[in-house]
N, C-alpha and C positions, 0 to 999 in steps of 0.2 A: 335611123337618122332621127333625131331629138327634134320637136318642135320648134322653130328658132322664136315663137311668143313664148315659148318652158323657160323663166329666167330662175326658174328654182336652185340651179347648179349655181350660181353665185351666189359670192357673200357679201353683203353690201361693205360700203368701207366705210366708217365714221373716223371724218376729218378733227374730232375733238375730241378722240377717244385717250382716255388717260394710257399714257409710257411705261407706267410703273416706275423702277426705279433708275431707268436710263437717264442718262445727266452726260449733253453734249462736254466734250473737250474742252478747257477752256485756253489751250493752243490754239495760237495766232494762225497756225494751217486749218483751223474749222471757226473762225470769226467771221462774221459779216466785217466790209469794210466800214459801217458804220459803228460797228463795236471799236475795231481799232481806234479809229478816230475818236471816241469817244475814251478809248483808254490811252490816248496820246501816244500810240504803240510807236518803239523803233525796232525798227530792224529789218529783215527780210523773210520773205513769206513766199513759198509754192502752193498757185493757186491752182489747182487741180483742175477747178470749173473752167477757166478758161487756157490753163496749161500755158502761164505766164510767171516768171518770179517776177515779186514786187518786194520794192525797196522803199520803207517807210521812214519817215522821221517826226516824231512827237504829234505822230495822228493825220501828217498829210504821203499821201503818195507820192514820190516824189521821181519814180521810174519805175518800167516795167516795162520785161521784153521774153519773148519766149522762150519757153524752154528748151527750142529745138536751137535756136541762134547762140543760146548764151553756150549751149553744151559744144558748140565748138572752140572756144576759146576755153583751157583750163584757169584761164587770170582772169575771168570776167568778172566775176565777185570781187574779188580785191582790187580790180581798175574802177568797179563801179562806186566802191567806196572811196579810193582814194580821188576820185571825182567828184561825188557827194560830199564828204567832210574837206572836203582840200588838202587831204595828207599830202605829207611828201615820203618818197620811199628813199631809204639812207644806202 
């Protein structure tokens, strides 16, 4: 049994240690909402973190609901749109 003061077996972790050449997505599924907004983003986004689509228009959120809810409806996407934009279906 290891001394539990032995903190030799760990590797410290630096919080500011350079990536190298990783370079985040710049898909609206890995944005901050404050990026969106900032990129006046439209559309719809699966947010992983909280396991919600959200539905944007020109950088404001404008709905969002989960993905366990909307996954019972196969029309939800297209009723949320034509709710959002005020389409009408022909």
């Amino acid at each position: 049994m290891a001394n539990q003061n032995d903190r030799s077996r760990f590797i410290p972790i630096k919080h500011n240690a350079k990536t190298e050449s990783f370079k985040r997505s710049a898909h609206a599924d890995f944005a901050t909402s404050a990026e969106l907004k900032q990129r006046e983003f439209t559309g719809v986004r699966n947010n992983s973190i909280t396991n919600e689509i959200e539905f944007w228009i020109l950088g404001n959120l404008e709905k969002k609901v989960s993905v366990t809810l909307a996954s019972t409806n196969p029309n939800f996407i297209q009723e949320t749109f034509t709710d959002l934009f005020a389409m009408k279906r022909e």
